[in-house]
N, C-alpha and C positions, 0 to 999 in steps of 0.2 A: 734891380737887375744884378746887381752887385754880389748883395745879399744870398741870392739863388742861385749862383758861380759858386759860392764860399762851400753852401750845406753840402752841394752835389759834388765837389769836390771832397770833401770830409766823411761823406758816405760809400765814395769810393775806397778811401783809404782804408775804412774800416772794414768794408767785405774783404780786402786781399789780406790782410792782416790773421782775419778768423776762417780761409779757405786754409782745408790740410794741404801739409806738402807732400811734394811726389817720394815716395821710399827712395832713402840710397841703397848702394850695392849691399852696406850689410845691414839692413833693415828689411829688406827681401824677407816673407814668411817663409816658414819651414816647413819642408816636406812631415810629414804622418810618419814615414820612413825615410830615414836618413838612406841614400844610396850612394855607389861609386863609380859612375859611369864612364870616367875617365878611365887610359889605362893605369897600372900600380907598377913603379918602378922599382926592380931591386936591385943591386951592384955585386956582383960575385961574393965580395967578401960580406955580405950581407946574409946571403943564400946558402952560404958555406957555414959561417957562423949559425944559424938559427937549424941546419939540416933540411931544409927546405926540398922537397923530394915530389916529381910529377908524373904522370903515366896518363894509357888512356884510361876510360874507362869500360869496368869488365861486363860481359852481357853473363847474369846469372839466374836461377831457379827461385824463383822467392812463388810463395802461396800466403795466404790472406791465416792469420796463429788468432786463438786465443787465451789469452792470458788465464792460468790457472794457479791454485796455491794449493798446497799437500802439504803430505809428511810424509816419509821414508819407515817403511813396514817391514816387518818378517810373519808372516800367519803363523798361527799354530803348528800347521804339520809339517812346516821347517823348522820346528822347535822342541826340546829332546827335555825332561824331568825323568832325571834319573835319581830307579829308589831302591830300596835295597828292596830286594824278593824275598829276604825271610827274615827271621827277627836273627839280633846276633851284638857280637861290639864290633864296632868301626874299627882296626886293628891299622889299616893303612889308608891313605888320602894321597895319590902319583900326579892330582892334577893340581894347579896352582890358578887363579883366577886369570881371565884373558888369555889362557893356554891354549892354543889350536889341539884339536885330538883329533883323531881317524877313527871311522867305525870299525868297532872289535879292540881301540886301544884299551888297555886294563886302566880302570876309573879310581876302582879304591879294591880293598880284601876286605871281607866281613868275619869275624872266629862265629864257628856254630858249633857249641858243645855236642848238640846231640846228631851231629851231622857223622861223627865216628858209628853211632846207634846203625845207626839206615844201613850205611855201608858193611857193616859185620851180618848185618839179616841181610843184606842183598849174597853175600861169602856162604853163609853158612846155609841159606837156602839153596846154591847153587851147586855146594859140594851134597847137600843132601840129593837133590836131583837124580845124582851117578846113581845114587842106592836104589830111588823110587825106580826109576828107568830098567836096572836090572832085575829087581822085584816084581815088576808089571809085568818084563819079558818071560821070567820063568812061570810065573802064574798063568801067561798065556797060552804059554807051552805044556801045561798040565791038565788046560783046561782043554785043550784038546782033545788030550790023552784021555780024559775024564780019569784022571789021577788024583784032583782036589776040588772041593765044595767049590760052587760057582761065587758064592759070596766073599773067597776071599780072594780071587780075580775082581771082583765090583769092587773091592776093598783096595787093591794095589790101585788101580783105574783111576780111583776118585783120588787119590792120596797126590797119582802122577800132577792129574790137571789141579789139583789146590796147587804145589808145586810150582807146577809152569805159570799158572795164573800170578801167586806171590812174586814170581821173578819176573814178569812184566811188567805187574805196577810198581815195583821196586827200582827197577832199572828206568820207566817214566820219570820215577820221583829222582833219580840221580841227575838222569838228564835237566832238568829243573835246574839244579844247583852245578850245572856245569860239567859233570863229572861222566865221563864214558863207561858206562859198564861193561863193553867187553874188555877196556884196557884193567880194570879194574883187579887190583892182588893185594894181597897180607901188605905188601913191601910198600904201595905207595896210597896209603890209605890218607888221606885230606882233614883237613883239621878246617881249615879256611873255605871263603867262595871269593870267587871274583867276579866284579862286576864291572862290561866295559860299558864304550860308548855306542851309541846305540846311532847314533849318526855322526857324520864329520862337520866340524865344527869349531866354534870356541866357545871356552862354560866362560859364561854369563854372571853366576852369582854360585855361589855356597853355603850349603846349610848347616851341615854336619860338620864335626873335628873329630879328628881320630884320639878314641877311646869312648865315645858316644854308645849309648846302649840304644840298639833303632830295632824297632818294631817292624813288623812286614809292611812294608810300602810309605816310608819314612822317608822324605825326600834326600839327599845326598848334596847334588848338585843341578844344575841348569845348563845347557849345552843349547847353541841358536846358531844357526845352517845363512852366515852372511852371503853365501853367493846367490840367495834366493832372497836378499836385499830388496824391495822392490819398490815404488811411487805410488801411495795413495792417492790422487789427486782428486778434487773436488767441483763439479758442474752443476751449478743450477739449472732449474727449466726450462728457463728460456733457451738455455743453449743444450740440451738434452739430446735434440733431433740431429743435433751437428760431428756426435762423434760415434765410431765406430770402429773395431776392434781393426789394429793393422796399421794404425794412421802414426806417423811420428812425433815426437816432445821432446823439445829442450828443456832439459829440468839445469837449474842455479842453483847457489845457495847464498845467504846474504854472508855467511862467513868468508867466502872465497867466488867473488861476481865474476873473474873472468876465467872462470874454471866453468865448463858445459858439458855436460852429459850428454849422451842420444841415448832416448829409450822412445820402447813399442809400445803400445795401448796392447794388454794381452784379455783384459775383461772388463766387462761393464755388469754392478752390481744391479740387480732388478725392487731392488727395495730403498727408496729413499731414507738417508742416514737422519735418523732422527735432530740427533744434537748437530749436526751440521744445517739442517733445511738443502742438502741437496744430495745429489748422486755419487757416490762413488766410483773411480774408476781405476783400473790397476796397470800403471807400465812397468814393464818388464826391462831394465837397466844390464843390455848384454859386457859393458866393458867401464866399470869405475876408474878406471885410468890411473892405477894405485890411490885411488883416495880412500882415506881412510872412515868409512861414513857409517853413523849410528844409528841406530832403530829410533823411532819415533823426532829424527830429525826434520824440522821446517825445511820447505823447498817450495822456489815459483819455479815454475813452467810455461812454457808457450807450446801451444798443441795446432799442429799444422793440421784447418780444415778443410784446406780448399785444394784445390788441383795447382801445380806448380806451371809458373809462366816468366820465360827468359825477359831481366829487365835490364836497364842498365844499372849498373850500380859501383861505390866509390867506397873506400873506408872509412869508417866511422867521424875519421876526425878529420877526412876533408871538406866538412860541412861544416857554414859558418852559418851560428842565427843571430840577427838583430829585429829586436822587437818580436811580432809576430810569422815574420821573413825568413826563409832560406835559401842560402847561397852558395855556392862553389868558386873556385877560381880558375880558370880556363889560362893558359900559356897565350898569349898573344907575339912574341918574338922572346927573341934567344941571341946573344951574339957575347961573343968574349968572355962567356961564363955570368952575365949580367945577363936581365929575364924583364920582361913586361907581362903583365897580368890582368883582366878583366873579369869583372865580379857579374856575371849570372846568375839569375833569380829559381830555383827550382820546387819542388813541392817532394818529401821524403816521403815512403809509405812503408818502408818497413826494413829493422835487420836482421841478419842472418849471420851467425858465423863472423862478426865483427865488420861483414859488409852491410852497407845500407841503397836500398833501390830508390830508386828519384823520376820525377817525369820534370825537366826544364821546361819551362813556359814560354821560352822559345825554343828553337831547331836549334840545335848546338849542328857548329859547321862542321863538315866530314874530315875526319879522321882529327877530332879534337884532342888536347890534350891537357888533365885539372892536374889541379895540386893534390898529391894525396897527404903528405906531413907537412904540417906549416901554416896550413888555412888562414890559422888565427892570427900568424907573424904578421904574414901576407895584408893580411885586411888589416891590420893597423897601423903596418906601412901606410896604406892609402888613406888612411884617416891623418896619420902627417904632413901626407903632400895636398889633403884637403886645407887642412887649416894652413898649412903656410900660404896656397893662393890666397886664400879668404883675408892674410896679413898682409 
């Protein structure tokens, strides 16, 4: 009997020994998400120091964007090669690279020897004329009379119109080369042509230097029409059905992210762009906000598809994330310049304009009030006064 006191005793020992023990307070497992459901205290000079800044929040316009990538275009027929019109030397160059010009500014002067030529037959055709004209009239006038052979009336006749014919294509051909033929006299006979700009602009490149011997239609320079700047942007298939002429985009640039443009969707190309695999599409960029932006520049976009719907929404850096969680921080009390704070849980869906729209996952209580600068201060205030209890 003894014996079997002793084992049953010594069996018990052993199960308490190898039973686990109950977790203490800091052996408690951890949540998946760390949260802070206590209030977060701050002390004026805390709130002052960090800038810490609250309001409600604002009910705004947000619609459902898709994200696109382009480049910044100029077409063709905003772009100007300017050539000389006749052969000659290059004698003057008035424009300088990256020069703004106006259409009709004088571009360069071209020397054209035989352009004195043209000009002396357009003269001396025209002073002939007086003769022909008064020769026609008397021969008219005798033929009348039957005073002289009819063939030499056919003879003044035909002389007049070769005459008038010569000084029409003559006077065509001046006009060509710039030159007015009614102004045209002995005294201001042209040696030079000038050639302007043919849109408003800024030349782009140069080809020519003055004293160049150029041939008819020898390029000069390049002129490109920047206000008709505009977004190529690019849509796959799948999203094809989704845009249409009229619709808005925030076009970015990575060189300068908090700089946003607003342009219009002005056209949709009907032929998918080869070397892309998708569709091109063209907005129309009303106000660069003085930026200074170049042709075949990279640019994202956000292209609003969907119809606009009032959400609530906060600034961008009132949102705090941990892990896969987002959060805001709601005013809970106020007194003596020191603040209490409470971390709600919300879901973002989109920004606009450096706002962001959010749906809380509870009711936020009427006439609430978040943090809009500070978020981050805020939430790890409360991460201090987590771990000091937890000490």
């Amino acid at each position: 009997m003894r014996y079997i006191f002793l084992l049953t005793t010594a069996l018990s020992f052993f199960s308490c020994n190898n039973r686990p023990a109950a977790p203490g307070p800091a052996e408690q497992p951890e949540s998946a998400t760390p949260q802070q459901d206590g209030p977060i205290h701050l002390s004026a000079a805390q709130i002052k120091r960090a800038g810490v800044r609250w309001g409600a929040p604002e009910q705004r316009s947000f619609g459902a964007e898709l994200p696109l990538t382009g480049e910044l275009r100029i077409h063709p027929e905003h772009r100007a090669l300017v050539s000389a019109f006749s052969d000659g030397i290059l004698s003057g160059l008035h424009v300088t690279l990256n020069k703004s010009v106006r259409k009709g500014e004088r571009i360069a002067t071209l020397r054209k020897y035989d352009l004195v030529d043209i000009q002396q037959q357009f003269l001396e055709n025209r002073d002939r004329m007086a003769f022909l004209q008064a020769d026609y009239e008397r021969y008219q006038t005798l033929k009348s009379e039957n005073a002289t052979a009819l063939k030499n009336f056919q003879k003044a006749d035909a002389d007049l119109r070769a005459a008038t014919t010569a000084k029409q294509l003559l006077a065509a051909k001046l006009r060509l080369y710039g030159i007015d033929s009614e102004r045209l006299t002995a005294d201001n006979i042209r040696t030079e042509l000038t050639i302007t700009a043919p849109v408003d602009g800024i030349v782009t490149a140069i080809h020519s230097s003055p004293g160049s011997a150029l041939q008819a239609g020898a390029s000069i320079c390049e002129i490109a029409d920047f206000s008709a700047l505009h977004a190529d942007l690019f849509v796959f298939e799948k999203d094809m059905l989704k845009v249409k002429p009229g619709q808005k985009v925030k076009l970015s640039f990575p060189g300068s992210p908090a700089v946003a443009l607003d342009a219009v969707v002005s056209g949709i190309d009907r032929v998918v762009d080869p070397e892309k695999n998708a569709l091109r599409i063209h907005a129309r960029i009303p106000d660069t906000k003085g930026l200074s932006l170049s042709d075949g520049a990279y640019c994202e976009a956000q292209l609003q598809v969907d119809a606009l719907a009032l959400m609530p929404a906060l600034p961008q850096e009132a949102f705090v994330r941990e892990g896969l969680e987002e959060y805001i921080l709601l005013l809970e009390s106020e007194a003596d310049g020191a603040a209490a704070f409470r971390a709600v849980q919300v879901k973002t869906l989109g920004t606009q304009d450096g706002f962001t729209a959010f749906i809380p996952k509870t009711e936020l209580p009427k006439g609430a009030v978040a943090v809009h600068r500070g978020a981050y201060y805020v939430w790890s205030q409360g991460k201090v006064e987590e771990f000091s209890e937890e000490e």
